[in-house]
Steps between C-alpha positions, in 0.01 A plus 500: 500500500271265668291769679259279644751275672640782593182627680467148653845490664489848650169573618568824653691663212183497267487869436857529451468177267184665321649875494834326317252252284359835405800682417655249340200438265479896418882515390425135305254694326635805380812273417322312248553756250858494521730422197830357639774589324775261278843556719791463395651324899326386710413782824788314723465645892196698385777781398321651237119541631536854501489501101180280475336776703339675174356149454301460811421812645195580294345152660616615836314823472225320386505297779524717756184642340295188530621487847447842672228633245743818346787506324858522689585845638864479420667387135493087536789472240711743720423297797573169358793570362646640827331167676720299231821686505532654876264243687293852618189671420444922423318652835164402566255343745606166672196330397578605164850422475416119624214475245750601209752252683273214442372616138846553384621147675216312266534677207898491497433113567266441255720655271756278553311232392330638210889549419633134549198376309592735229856444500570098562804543272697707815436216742837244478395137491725442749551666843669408801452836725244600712394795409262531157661448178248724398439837716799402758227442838656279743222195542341526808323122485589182314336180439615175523362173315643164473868584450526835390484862615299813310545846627238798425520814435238671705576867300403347113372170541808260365618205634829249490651243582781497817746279657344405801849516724544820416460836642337715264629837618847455490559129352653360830475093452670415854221310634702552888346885448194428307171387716142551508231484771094436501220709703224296705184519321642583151562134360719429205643827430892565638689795534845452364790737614862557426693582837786630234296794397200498763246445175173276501269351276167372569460165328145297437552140509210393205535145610358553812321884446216530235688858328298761409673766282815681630325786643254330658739255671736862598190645633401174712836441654570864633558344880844365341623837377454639885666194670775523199559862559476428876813241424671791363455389111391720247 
């Protein structure tokens, strides 16, 4: 993440920028201990997070340490794994349960990539779909250069390549459904929808935008997700 650019495009966001710069640093930190394991498949939809829980939760509390200054009240392994299986926390404190939100969202994240670095073997050389061929996240952003299409994976960091008439949720190719649309100020990134499934992707033309990495670009181009969910796409 380019946090600085970041700070630049959004003046009045800088504490939330520097409170997540912060966060996100912490959890980096007590990450960079962590052994990824050899798999045997690759974690397709993100279905089995809940078992990596024993992996990660010892960073998390660690974490959460740096952060507040004490250790976690509650039993972090506990309240991952009920994050990663039944999308909830235990009881506890609001502020609390949106810290452990955001530690367990870059942890679980960074885990995912320390796992497709670990495991290249899982990822097929060839793929076609539009969700990950490694942890099953649907791309939120592409990039397009020259004459081809790459997708990324905003969850573990991998990218491929796409058929550019093609919707990537459902694999509609009827270009009479399939359109796109720009936002005034926001030059040479598209959203792309699918009027077939109601799906969008936000696309960054590199031809005509200087890219920064995926997040970065995600981050930047927020005003498109709002006027695509205001266009009823999701």
């Amino acid at each position: 993440m380019d946090w600085e650019t970041l700070l630049k495009a959004y003046p009045t966001q800088t504490d939330i920028i520097l409170g997540v710069r912060y966060l996100r640093e912490r959890v980096e930190n007590a990450m960079a201990g962590v052994d990824a394991p050899k798999l045997d498949g690759p974690c397709r939809a993100m279905d089995d997070l809940g078992d990596f829980v024993p992996v990660i939760a010892p960073a998390c509390a660690l974490a959460w340490k740096d952060i507040t200054g004490a250790s976690p009240s509650f039993d972090m392994a506990e309240a991952l794994k009920s994050l990663a299986v039944e999308g909830d926390t235990p009881e506890m404190a609001q502020a609390d349960r949106e810290r452990l939100e955001a530690i367990a969202q870059n942890a679980f994240s960074r885990l995912l990539g320390l796992l497709r670095e670990k495991n290249p073997h899982l990822i097929p050389q060839e793929w076609n779909q539009g969700d990950c061929p490694f942890c099953g996240t649907y791309a939120r952003i592409g990039f397009d250069e020259e004459d081809r299409r790459t997708l990324h994976c905003l969850s573990c960091g991998h990218s491929w390549r796409f058929p550019r008439l093609r919707c990537p949720s459902c694999g509609n190719a009827d270009y009479t459904t399939l359109g796109y649309f720009e936002a005034e100020g926001i030059e040479g990134v598209r959203v792309h929808f699918c009027r077939e499934c109601s799906r969008y992707l936000k696309v960054v033309d590199r031809k005509v935008r200087s890219a920064h990495d995926a997040e970065t670009d995600d981050a930047l181009t927020l005003e498109l997700d709002e006027l695509a969910k205001k266009e009823q796409f999701s």
